[in-house]
N, C-alpha and C positions, 0 to 999 in steps of 0.2 A: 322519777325513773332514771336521771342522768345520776344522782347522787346512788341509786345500789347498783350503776354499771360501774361507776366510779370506783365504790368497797369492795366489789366483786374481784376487778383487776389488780388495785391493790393489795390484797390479800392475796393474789397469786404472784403477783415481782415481789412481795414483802416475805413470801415461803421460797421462791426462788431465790433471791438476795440471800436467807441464811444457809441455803445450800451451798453456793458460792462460799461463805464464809466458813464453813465446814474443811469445803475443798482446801479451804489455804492451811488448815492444819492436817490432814491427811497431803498423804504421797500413793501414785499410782503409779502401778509398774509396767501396764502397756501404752494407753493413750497418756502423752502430757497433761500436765494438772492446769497448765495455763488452756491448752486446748480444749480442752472438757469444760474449762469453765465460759470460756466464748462461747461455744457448742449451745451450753446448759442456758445461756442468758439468750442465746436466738432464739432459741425454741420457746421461752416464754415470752419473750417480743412477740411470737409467730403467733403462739396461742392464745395471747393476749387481747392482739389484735382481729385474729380469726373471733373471736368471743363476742368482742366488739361489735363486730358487722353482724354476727350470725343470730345477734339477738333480735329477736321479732320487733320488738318498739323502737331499736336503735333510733338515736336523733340523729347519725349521720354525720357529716364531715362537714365544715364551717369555717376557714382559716384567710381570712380577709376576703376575695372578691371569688374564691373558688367554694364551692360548696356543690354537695354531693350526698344522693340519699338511698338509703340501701334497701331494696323491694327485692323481692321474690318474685319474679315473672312467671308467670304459667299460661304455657302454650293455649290453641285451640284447642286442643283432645283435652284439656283439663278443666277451663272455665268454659267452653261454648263461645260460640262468633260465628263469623261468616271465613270462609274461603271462595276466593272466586278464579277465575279462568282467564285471564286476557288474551288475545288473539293477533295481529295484524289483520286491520282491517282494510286489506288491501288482496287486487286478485291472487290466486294462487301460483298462476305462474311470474308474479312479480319477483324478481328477486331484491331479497332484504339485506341491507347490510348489519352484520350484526353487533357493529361497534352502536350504531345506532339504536338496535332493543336495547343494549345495556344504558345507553343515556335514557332512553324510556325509563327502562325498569328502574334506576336510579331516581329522576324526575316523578313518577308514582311514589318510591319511599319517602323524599320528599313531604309531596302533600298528604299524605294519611297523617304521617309525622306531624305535620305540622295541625290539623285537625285535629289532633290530640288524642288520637285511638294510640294508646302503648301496644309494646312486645307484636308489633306487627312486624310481617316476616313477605318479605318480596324476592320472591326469585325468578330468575329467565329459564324457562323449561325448552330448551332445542333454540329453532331458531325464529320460531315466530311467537312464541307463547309466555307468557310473565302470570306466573302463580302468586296471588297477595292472599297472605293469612291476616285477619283481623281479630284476634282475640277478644271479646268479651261486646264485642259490637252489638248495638241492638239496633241500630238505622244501618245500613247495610244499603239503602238503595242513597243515599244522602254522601255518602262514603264514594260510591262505585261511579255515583254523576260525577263527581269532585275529579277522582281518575281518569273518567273516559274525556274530561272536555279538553279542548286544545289548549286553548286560554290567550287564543292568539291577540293580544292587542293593537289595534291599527288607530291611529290620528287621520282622521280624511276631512278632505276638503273639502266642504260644504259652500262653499263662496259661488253669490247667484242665489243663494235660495233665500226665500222667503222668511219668515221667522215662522208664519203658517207652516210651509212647505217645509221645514226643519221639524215642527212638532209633529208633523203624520207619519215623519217616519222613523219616531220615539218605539222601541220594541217592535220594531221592525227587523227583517234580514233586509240586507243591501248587497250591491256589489261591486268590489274593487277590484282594481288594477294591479293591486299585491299578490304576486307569482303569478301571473298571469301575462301572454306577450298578445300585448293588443295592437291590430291588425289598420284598423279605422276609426275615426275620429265620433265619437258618441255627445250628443244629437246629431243626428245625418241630415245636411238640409241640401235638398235638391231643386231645381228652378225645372219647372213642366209651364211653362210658359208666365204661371203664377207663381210667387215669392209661397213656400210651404214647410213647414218643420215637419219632420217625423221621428217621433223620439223613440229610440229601441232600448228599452229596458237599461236606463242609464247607468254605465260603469262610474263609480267616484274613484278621486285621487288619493291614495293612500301616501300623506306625507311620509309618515315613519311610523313602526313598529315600537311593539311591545321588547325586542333586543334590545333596545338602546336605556332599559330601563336600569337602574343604578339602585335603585333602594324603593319598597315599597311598604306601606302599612296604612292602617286603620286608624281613621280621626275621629273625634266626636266634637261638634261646634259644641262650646258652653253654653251659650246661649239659645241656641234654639235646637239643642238636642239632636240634630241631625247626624249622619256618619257620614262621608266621604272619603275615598282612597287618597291618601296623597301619595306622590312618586318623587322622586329625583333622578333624573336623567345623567346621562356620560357623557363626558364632554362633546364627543363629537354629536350625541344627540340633544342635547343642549343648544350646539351652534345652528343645528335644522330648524331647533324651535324658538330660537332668537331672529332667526333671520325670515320665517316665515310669518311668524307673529308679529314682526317690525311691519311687513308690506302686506298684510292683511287684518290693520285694525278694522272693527266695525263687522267681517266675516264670520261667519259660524264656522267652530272646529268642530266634529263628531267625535266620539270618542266608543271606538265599537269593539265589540268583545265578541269573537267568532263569528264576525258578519251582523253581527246584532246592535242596535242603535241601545246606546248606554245613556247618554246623554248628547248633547250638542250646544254647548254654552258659546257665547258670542265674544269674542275676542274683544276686549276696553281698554288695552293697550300691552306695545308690546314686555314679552316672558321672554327675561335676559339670564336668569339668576339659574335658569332650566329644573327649575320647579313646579309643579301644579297638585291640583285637585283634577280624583274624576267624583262628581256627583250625581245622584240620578234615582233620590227616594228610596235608600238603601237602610236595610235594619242591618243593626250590629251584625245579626248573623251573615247577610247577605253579602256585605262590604267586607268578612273577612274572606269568607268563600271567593271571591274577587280577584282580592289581595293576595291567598295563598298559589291562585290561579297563574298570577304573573309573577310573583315571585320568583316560583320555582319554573319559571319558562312554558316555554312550547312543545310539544310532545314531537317530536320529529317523526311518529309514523303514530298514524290513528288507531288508536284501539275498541275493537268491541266485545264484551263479557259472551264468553261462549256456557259458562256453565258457572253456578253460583250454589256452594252448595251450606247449611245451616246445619250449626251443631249444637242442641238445644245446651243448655248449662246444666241439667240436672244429669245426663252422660257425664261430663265433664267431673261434675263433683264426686260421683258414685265411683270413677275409674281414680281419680287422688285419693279418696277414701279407701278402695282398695288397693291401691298401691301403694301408703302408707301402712295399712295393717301386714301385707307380704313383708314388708323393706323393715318393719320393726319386728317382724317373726323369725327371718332369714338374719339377721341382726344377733337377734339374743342365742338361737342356737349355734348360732358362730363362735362368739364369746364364748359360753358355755363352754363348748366343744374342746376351745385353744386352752381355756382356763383347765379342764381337768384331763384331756391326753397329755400335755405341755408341763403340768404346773406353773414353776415359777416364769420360767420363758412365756407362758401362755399367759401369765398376768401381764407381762411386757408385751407381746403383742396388742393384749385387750384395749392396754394405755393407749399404744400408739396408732391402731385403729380408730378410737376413739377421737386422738388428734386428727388423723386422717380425714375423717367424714365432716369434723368443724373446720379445719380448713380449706376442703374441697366446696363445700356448701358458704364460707363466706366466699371465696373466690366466684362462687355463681351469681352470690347478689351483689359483688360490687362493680362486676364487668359492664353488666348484669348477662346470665346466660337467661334465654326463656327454656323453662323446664317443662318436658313435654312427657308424654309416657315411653318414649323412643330414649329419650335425654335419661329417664331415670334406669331406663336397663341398661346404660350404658354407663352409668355414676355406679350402680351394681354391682355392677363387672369389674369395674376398676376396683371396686373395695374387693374382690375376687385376688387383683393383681398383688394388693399391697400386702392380703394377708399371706401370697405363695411365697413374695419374699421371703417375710417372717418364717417360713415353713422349712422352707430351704435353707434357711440361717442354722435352726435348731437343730432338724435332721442331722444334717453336717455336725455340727456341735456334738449331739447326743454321741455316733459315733465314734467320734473320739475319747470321749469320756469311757465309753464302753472299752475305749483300747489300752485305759490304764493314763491317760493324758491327765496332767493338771488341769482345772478348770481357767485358768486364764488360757495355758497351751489349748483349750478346747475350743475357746472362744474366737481364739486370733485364728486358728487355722478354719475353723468353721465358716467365720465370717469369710474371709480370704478364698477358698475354694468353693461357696456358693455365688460370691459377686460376679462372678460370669456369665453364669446361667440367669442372673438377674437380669444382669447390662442388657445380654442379646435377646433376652423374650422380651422384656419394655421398646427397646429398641425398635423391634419389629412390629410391637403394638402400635408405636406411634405413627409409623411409617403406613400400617395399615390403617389409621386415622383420618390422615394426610390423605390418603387416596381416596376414601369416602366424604371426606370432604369436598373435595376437588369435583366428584360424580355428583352430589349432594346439590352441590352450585351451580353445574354448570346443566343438571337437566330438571330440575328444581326438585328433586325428590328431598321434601322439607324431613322428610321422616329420618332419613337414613344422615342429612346435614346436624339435627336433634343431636343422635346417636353419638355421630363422630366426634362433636364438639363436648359434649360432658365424660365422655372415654379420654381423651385427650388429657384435659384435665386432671381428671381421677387418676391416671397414670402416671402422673409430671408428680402429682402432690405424695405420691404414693413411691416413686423414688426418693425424691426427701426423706419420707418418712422412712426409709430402709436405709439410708445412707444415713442420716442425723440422728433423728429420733431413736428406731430400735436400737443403734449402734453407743449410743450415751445411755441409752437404760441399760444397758449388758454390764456397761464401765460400772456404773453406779453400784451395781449387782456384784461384783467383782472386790468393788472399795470395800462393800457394808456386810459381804455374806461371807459367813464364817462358818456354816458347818458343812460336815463333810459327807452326810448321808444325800448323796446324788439320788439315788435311784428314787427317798419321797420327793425330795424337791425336784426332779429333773425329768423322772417319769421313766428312768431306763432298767 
């Protein structure tokens, strides 16, 4: 496969290179011949590269430690997944701050990310609510636990207890002292005449937090197969765990995950290096879910799924399948249309449409944009843009011609008094992008962010192509065409 993308590219810088040499025996009388010929070698760099990416098998980008591989993303509305609802799971008249959702909603993209669902799409809808798309999901409840948990890690002091009294309250909830202002000392022992304990539902001491963590991941012992999380602590949490570990060897540490007893291993001397393992009968799965738990922190406000809603895939494929046959229909009558109102102009636009859509479309899969049904009537539209250019070029052109003009006078003046009309309607498109973007993000409407983003795009690549492309095919047109019957070549 690498070897006929290889002949493929070659064979177009090897037809491009003798155009170039071409140019150096011809002379052009508007555009310079050294600029035409830069012009003519970027566009096949452009195209070259756009060809590259845009091919289905491509093997991607590989150049010492950077490596990079080019997929085609397709939204929820196209493969099927889950979409769900996140909420603040706190009263309504609390108020939230909403620097805070966005470390949520950030902290959520995070661990989906890291669970390995692609092309998910997390956004903050107002001020209490975060919208997560998960394309192609089939566990959706395995997903949605992973988001909603805190992940809050606590070290507590288990010193006093038992080694019995440590294992009963193995998968247990407990309760600590962490964010909490305690008030009296837990066991309460009072004298009624007789020496008496009363124990009230024992508060533990939380050394230190899941914050102080530095690095975490997934071990597997060789030997006996087992997995445990190890961590690396920050220095100052390190110093906590040197200095508490030094003066309570022989103690049980707990090691608990949202109030839940994970394990509780007995301290055999003191952790200086602020290293450890948490273990505690964990499968691969279980110890990375863990893992990606602390990694990516604590949720600074609790979330609960207000609404979850499923997109079977057979939707999904039936609306790309139809949106593939409109987009190749609307396509060819385009073509068509420019090639025979237009002629030769309209074979130049055909070219540079043609550029247009392989570089619009590699630039999707190398960002990667996810393409949604929103995303493609908005790539639509833009091939809408690129071809008005073109329209306004010719228009302009054609009139002059009509006025008795040489065709180069047609050309220069054509071009020159339609780039206006160009500049300010893209200008404004983008500008209108920009805005729906910005609405897009900030109230999560995923549809309308789809839209903006492959508009954007389609628009930027589709200036090029009216500024470079059609503007070097006209030249070329100019160097090579020699007769004088306008009206079959020209259409007037």
């Amino acid at each position: 496969m690498r070897g006929i993308i290889a002949v493929c590219l070659a064979s177009l810088l090897l037809a491009g290179g003798r155009l170039v040499f071409i140019l150096n025996l011809e002379d052009t009388t508007g555009m310079t011949r050294s600029r035409l010929q830069i012009l003519i070698a970027l566009i096949l760099v452009v195209v070259a590269l756009a060809a590259y990416i845009a091919w289905p098998n491509s093997p991607g980008i590989e150049i010492g430690d950077y490596k990079r591989e080019f997929v085609t993303r397709l939204g929820l509305d196209l493969v099927g997944g889950v979409q769900a609802l996140l909420e603040a799971d706190l009263p309504s008249e609390t108020e939230i701050n909403r620097s805070d959702m966005k470390v949520a909603a950030s902290i959520v993209e995070n661990r989906v990310n890291a669970l390995g669902l692609s092309e998910v799409v997390v956004q903050q809808a107002g001020d209490r609510r975060i919208v997560v798309e998960l394309p192609g999901e089939t566990d959706p409840e395995k997903a949605l636990k992973t988001i909603q948990s805190t992940g809050l890690l606590e070290f507590v002091d288990f010193s006093g207890l038992t080694p019995e009294e440590t294992f009963a309250l193995y998968d247990r909830t407990i309760k600590t002292d962490y964010g909490l202002v305690i008030t009296e000392t837990l066991p309460i022992t009072q004298t009624l005449g007789v020496t008496e304990t009363i124990s009230i539902s024992p508060t533990y001491k939380t050394v230190m937090t899941g914050a102080e963590l530095k690095t975490v991941n997934v071990e597997a012992n060789p030997q006996t197969g087992e997995f445990a999380v190890a961590f690396e602590l920050k220095d100052e949490g390190a110093k906590v765990f040197r200095d508490f570990t030094t003066n309570h060897v022989g103690d049980q540490l707990a090691i608990v995950v949202d109030k839940r007893v994970i394990s509780a291993p007995s301290i055999q001397e003191p952790i200086t290096d602020g290293k450890g393992n948490i273990s505690g009968n964990f499968t691969s799965e279980t110890a990375n879910d863990l893992a990606v738990q602390l990694r990516y922190g604590s949720l600074p406000i609790p979330l609960k799924v207000v609404e979850v809603r499923t997109v079977g895939p057979t939707l999904g494929q039936d609306s790309l399948r139809k949106s593939m046959i409109a987009g190749l229909i609307g396509f060819t009558i385009v073509i068509l249309f420019m090639l025979l109102y237009y002629r030769l102009p309209g074979l130049i636009a055909d070219i540079a449409i043609i550029i247009f859509a392989l570089t619009a479309f590699a630039i999707f899969r190398f960002i990667p944009v996810t393409l949604t049904l929103p995303g493609i009537a908005g790539f639509l539209l833009s091939t809408g843009s690129a071809l008005d250019a073109n329209i306004l070029i010719f228009e302009r052109m054609k009139e002059e011609l009509r006025s008795g003009k040489t065709l180069r006078q047609s050309v220069d003046l054509g071009w020159r008094r339609a780039w206006s009309s160009i500049r300010d309607s893209n200008i404004a498109t983008l500008i209108t992008c920009s805005i729906l973007f910005w609405f897009g993000s900030t109230y999560g409407a995923t549809i309308v962010k789809g839209f903006s983003i492959t508009l954007f795009f389609g628009v930027v690549v589709s200036l090029f192509v009216a500024i470079v492309v059609t503007r070097v095919l006209m030249e070329l047109v100019l160097l090579f065409f020699k007769s004088k019957n306008f009206s079959t070549w020209f259409g007037i």
